[in-house]
C-alpha positions as CSV (number, residue, x, y, z in Angstrom):
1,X,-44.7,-50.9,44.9
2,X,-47.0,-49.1,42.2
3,X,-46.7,-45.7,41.4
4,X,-47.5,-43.2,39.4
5,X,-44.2,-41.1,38.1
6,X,-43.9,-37.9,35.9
7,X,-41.7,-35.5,34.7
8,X,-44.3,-33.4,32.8
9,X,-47.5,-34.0,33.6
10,X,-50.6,-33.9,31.4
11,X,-53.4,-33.6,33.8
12,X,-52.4,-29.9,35.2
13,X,-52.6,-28.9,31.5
14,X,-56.2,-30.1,31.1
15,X,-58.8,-28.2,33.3
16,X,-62.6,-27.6,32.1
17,X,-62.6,-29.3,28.6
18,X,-64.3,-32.5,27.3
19,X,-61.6,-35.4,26.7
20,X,-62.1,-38.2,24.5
21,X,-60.4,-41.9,26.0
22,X,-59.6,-44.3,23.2
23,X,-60.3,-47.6,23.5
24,X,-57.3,-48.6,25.4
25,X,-57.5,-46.8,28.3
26,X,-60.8,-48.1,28.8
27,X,-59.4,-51.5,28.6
28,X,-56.8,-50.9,31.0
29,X,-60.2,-50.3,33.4
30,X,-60.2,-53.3,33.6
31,X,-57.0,-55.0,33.6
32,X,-55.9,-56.4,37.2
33,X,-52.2,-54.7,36.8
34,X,-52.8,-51.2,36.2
35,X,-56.6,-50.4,37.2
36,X,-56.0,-48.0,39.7
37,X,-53.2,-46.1,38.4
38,X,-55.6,-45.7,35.5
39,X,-58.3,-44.8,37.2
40,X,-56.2,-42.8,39.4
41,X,-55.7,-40.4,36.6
42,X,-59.2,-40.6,35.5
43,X,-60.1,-39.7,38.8
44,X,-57.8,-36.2,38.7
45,X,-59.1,-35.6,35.1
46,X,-62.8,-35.3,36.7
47,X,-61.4,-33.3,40.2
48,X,-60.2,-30.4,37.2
49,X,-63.8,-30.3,35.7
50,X,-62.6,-32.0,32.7
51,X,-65.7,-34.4,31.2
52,X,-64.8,-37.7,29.6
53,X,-65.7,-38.6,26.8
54,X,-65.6,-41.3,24.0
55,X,-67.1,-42.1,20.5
56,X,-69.2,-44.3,19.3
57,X,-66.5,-46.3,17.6
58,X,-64.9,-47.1,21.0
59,X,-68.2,-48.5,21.7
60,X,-68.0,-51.1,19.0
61,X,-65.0,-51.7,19.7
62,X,-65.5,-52.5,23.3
63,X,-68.4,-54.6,22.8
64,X,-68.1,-56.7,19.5
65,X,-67.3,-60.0,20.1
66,X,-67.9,-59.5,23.9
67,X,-69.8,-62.7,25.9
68,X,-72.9,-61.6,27.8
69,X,-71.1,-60.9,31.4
70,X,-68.3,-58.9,29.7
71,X,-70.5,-56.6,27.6
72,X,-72.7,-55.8,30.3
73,X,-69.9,-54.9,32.8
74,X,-68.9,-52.7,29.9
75,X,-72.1,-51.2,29.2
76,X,-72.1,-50.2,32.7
77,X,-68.8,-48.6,32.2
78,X,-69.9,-46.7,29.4
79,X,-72.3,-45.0,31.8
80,X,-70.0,-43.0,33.0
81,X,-68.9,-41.3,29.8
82,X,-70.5,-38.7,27.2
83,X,-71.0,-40.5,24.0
84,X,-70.3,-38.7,20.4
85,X,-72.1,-39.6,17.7
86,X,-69.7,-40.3,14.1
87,X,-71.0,-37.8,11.6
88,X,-70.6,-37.4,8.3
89,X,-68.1,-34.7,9.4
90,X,-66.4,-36.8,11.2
91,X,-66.3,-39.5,8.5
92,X,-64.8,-36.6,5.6
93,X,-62.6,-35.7,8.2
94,X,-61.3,-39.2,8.8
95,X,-60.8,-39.8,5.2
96,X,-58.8,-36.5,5.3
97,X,-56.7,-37.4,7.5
98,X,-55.7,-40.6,5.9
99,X,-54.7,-39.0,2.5
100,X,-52.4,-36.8,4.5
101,X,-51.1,-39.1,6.8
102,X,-50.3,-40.9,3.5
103,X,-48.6,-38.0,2.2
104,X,-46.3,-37.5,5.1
105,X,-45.7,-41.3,5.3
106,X,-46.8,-41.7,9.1
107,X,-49.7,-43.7,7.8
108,X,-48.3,-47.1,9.0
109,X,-49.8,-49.2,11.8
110,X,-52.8,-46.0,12.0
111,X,-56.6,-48.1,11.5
112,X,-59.7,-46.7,10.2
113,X,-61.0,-46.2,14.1
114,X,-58.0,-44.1,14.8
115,X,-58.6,-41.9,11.7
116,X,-61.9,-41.8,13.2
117,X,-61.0,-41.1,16.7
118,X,-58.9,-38.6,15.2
119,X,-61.2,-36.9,13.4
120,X,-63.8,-36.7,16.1
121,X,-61.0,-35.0,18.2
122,X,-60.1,-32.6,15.0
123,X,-64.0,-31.7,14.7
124,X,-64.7,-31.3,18.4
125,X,-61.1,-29.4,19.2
126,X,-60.7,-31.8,22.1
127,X,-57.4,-33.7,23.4
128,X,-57.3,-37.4,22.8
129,X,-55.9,-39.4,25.9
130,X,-54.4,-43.1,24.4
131,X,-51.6,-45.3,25.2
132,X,-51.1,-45.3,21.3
133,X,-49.5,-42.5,20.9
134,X,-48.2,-43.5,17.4
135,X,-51.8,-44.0,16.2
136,X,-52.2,-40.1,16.7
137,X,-48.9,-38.9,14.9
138,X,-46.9,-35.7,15.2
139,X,-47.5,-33.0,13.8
140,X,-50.8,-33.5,13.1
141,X,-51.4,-33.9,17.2
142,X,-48.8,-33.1,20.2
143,X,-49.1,-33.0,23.7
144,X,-47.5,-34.1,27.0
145,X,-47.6,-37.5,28.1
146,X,-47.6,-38.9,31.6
147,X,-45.4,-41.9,32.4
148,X,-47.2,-45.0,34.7
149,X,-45.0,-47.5,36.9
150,X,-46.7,-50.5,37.8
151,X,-45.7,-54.3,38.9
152,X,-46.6,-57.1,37.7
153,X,-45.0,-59.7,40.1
154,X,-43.3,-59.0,43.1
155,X,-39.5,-59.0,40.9
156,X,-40.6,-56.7,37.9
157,X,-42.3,-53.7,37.0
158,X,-43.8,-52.4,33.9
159,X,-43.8,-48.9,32.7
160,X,-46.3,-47.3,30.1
161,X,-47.4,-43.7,29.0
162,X,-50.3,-42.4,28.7
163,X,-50.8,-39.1,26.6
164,X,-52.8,-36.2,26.0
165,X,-52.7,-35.5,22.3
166,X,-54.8,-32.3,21.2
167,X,-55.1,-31.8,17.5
168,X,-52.9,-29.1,16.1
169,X,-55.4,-27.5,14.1
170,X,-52.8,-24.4,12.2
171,X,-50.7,-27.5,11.3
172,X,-54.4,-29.2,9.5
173,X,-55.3,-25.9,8.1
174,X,-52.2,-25.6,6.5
175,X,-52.2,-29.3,5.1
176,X,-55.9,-28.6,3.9
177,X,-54.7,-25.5,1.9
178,X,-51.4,-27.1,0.3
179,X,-54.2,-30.0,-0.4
180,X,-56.3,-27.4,-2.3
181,X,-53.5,-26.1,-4.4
């Protein structure tokens, strides 16, 4: 049986705002095991006037090295999202964020598209919603996550989170400032 379980829950803490989906949970849009609990949450996002979002790095991402049928179907996906452009802002903010990630040694495992993601998130004071939370480290972002039960045969069942990370923008302030010094 699939389900969706939760202790805390992430979607009654977003209403009205503009979320940006990484990369992954795209993906997971079209994986055959956990589509609809996916989408399910997508779905509840929308129904409390939240607007999805993405950047335009998730769009190279999705489509580089994609054969002709795939990147269509994923350009059609794409459709249903709001686009953000990666700005020069974006890109200082990115490489911000790396020297202090660096300096509080959570840099491992983090790519350049997560700084970037990051930074779009930072700029645009929206919550990120990933699978990854690690890519999106604490302090710098924190939020509540909301855990997903699916099966993938008949014996076994999976379980993932998904989060909703929002930038902790007192905690960046403050890092920019002891930066300065």
């Amino acid at each position: 049986m699939l389900a969706i379980i939760s202790k805390r829950t992430m979607i009654s803490n977003l209403i009205n705002r503009d979320v940006l989906l990484d990369t992954c949970v795209i993906h997971y849009l079209g994986s055959d095991t956990i589509k609809k609990e996916v989408d399910d949450i997508l779905k509840r996002l929308i129904a409390n006037n939240n607007r999805l979002t993405v950047s335009y790095y998730t769009v190279y991402e999705l489509l580089r090295g994609a054969n002709y049928e795939t990147d269509k179907k994923r350009r059609e996906t794409l459709k249903n999202f709001r686009i953000y452009q990666i700005t020069p802002k974006v890109l200082i903010w990115a490489s911000l964020l790396n020297t202090f990630y660096r300096g509080c040694e959570v840099h491992g495992g983090i790519n350049d598209g997560d700084e970037i993601l990051a930074a779009t998130a930072i700029n645009l004071r929206m919550p990120i919603i990933t699978t990854n939370g690690e890519h999106f480290p604490r302090p710098f972002f924190d939020g509540p996550k909301e855990i997903i039960e699916y099966a993938r045969d008949s014996r076994r069942s999976k379980i993932m989170a998904l989060y909703a990370l929002e930038p902790d923008i007192e905690f960046i302030k403050n890092k920019i400032k002891e930066w300065k010094l």
